[in-house]
C-alpha positions as CSV (number, residue, x, y, z in Angstrom):
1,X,-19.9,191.2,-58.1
2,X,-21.7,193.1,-60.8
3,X,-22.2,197.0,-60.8
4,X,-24.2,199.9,-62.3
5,X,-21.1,200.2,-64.8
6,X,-20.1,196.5,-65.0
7,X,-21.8,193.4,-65.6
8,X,-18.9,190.8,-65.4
9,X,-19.3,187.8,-63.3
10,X,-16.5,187.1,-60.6
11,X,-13.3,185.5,-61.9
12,X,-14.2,187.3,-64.9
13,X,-11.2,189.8,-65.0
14,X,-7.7,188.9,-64.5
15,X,-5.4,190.6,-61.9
16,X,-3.9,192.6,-64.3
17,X,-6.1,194.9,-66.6
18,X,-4.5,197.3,-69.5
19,X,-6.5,200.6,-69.9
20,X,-6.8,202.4,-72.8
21,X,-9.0,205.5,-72.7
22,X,-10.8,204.4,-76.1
23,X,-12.9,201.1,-75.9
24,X,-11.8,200.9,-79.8
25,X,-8.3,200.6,-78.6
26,X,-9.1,198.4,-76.0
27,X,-10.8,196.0,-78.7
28,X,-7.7,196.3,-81.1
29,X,-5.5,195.1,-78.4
30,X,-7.5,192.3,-77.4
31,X,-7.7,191.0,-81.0
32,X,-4.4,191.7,-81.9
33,X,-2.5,190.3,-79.3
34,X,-4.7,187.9,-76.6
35,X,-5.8,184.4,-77.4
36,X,-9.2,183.1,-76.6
37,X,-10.6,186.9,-75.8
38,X,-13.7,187.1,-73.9
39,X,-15.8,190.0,-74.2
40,X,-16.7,190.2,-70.5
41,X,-18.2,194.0,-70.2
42,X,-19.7,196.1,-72.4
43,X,-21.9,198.6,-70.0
44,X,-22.1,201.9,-71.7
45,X,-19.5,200.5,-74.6
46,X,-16.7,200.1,-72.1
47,X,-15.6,196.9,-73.3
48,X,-13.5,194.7,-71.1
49,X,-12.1,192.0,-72.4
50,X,-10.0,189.0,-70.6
51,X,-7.6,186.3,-72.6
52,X,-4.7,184.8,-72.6
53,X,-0.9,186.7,-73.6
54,X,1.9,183.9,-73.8
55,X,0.0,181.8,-71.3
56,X,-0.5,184.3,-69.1
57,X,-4.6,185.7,-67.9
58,X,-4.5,189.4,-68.5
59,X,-7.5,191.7,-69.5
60,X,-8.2,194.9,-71.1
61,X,-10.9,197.6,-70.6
62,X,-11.4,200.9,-71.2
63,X,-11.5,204.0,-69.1
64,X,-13.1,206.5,-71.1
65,X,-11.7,210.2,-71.0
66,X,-11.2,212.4,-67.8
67,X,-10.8,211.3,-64.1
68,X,-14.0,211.4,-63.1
69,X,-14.6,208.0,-65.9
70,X,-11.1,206.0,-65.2
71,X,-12.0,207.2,-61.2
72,X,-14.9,204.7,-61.7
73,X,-13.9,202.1,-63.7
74,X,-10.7,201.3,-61.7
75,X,-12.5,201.7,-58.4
76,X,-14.6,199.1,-59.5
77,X,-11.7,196.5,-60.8
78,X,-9.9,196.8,-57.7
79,X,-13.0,196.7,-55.3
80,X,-15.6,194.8,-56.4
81,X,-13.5,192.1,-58.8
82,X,-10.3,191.5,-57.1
83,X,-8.0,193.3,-59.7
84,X,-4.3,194.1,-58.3
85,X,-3.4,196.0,-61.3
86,X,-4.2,198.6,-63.8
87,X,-1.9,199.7,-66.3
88,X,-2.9,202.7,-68.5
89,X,-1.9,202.5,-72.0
90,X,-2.4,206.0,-73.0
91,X,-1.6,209.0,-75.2
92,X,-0.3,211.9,-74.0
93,X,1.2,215.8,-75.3
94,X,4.3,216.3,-75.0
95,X,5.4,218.9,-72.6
96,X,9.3,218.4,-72.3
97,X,11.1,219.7,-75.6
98,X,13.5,216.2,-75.8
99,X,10.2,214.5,-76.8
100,X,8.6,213.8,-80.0
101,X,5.3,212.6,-81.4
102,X,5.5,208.5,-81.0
103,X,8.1,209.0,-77.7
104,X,6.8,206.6,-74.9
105,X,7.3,207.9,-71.5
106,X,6.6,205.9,-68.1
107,X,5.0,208.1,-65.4
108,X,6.4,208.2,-62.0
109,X,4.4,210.7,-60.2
110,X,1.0,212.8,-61.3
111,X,0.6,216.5,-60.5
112,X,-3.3,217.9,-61.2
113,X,-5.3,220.8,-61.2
114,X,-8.0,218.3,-60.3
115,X,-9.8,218.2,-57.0
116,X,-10.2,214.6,-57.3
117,X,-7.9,213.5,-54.0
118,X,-9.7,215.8,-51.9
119,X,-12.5,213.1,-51.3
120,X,-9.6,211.1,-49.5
121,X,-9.0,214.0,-46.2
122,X,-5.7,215.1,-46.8
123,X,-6.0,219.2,-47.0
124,X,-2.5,219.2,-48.9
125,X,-1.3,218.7,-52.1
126,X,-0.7,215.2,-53.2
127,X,1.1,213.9,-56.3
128,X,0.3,210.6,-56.5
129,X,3.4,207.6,-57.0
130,X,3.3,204.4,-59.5
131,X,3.6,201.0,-58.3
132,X,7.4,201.3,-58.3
133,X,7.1,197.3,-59.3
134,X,5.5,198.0,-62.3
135,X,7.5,200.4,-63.1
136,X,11.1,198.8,-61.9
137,X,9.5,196.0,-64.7
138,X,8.5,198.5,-67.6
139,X,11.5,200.1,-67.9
140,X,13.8,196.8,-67.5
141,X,11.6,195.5,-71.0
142,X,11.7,198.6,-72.4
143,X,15.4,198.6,-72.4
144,X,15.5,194.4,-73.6
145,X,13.3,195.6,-76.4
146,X,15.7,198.9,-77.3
147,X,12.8,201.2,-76.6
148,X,14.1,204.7,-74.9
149,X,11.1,204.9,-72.5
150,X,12.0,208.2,-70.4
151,X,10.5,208.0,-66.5
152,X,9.1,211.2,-64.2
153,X,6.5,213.5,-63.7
154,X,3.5,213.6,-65.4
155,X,0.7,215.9,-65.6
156,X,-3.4,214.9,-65.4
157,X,-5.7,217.6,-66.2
158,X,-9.2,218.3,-66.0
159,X,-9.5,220.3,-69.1
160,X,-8.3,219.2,-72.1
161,X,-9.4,223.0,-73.9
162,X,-7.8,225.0,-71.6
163,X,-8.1,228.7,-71.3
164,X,-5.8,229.7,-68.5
165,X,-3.2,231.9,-68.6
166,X,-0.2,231.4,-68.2
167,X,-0.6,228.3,-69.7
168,X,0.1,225.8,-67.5
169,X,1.4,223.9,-70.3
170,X,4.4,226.2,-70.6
171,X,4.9,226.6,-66.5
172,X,5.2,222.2,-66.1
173,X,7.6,222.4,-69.4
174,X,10.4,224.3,-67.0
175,X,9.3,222.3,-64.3
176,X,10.8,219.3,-66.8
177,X,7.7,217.3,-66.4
178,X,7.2,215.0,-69.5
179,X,3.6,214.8,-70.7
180,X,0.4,215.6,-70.2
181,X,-3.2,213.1,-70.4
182,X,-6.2,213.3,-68.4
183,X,-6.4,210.0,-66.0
184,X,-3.2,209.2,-64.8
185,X,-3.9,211.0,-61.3
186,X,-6.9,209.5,-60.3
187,X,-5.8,206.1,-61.1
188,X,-2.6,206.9,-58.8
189,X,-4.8,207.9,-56.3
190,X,-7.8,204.6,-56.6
191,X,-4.8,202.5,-56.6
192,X,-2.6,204.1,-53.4
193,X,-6.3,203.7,-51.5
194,X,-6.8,200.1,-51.8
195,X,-3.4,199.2,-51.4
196,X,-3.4,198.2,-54.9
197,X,-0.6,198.9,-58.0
198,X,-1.0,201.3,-60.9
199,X,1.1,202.8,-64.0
200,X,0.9,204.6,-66.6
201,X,2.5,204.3,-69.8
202,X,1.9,207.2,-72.4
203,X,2.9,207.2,-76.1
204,X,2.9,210.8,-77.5
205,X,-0.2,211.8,-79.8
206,X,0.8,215.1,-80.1
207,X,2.7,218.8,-79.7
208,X,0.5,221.1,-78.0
209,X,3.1,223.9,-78.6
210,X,3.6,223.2,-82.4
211,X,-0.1,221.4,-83.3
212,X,1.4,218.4,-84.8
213,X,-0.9,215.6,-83.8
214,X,-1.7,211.8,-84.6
215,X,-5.2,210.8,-86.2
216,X,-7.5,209.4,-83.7
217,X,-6.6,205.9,-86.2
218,X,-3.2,206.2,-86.0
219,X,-3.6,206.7,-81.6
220,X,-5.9,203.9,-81.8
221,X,-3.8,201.4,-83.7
222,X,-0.1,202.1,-83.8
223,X,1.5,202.7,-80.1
224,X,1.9,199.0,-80.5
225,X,5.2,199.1,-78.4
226,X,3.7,200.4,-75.6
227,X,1.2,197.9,-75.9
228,X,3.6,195.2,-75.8
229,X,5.6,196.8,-73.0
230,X,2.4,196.4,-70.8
231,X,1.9,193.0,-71.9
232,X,5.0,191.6,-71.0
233,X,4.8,192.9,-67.7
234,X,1.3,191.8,-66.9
């Protein structure tokens, strides 16, 4: 049914949904590479799209930035319109030195310095799994396409500017995790609580330790392999 942040109609959304962050991105890939694309929600400018990709019903909507936005959105998919599962197609920085601007990594797990999992009860620390499906699927295409997609640890933060010292940055580089984005936690966590399946699949925007970075045009419009990889595992 409906809700306060989308106005699709049941049916509306397939089981699977990609998730970009940026509803521009979301757009691109739903005129780029699905037939017949319905616009399906556009609450707020989160535009949700559904079509076809190789005869197959997948959609595509946005998350926005930050866990508390892709904590709502994907609630909503798997709760109120029957979604089974969300795969984030995002960019990330690069934390472990083997990377490089344009590497796509798969993440496995999500540490955070978000308090987002303590709505759920559980008074430890959590780091939230993948659907190992999903994944088991990712990286067999990834490898049929020749794409080196490395798998592990990935980092979610709630602060993209952010002061503190050490910088945590530098601490999860020797704890060899790969990246670092801003949703891939709480979209672990959504998923793990309705007994649903989520993964993330990051392309790398940029070198937090150097400054190199992608334009927000290039992020928006050229990760086209990861795209793809989510695609043909949809």
């Amino acid at each position: 049914m409906a809700t306060l942040h989308n106005t699709a109609n049941p049916g509306d959304f397939a089981k699977t949904v990609l998730m970009p962050g940026d509803p521009l991105r979301a757009k691109f890939i739903a005129e780029t590479y699905l037939e017949n694309a319905k616009l399906v929600n556009n609450v707020r400018g989160i535009q949700g799209y559904t079509g076809t990709y190789k005869g197959k019903e997948v959609s595509v909507m946005a998350s926005g930035m930050g866990m508390p936005s892709i904590g709502i959105y994907s609630h909503e998919l798997y709760n109120s319109f029957g979604v089974e599962n969300i795969i984030r197609v995002g960019s990330a920085g690069l934390l472990n030195p083997a990377l490089k601007v344009r590497s796509i990594v798969a993440g496995m797990s999500a540490y955070s310095n978000s308090n987002y999992g303590a709505q759920f009860g559980f008074k430890g620390n959590m780091a939230p799994c993948c659907s190992f499906e999903l994944l088991e699927k990712a990286v067999a295409v990834a490898r049929k396409m020749g794409v080196t997609m490395p798998v592990g640890p990935i980092y979610s933060t709630d602060t993209f500017y952010d002061e503190t010292q050490p910088s945590p940055a530098a601490v999860l580089r020797d704890l060899n995790v790969l990246a670092i984005e801003m949703e891939a936690y709480a979209l672990y966590l959504n998923a793990a609580r309705a007994g649903k399946n989520a993964l993330a699949l990051l392309t790398i925007s940029d070198n937090p330790f150097t400054g190199e970075s992608l334009t927000p045009d290039e992020v928006r419009t050229t990760f086209t392999q990861m795209m793809e990889i989510a695609l043909e595992i949809a």
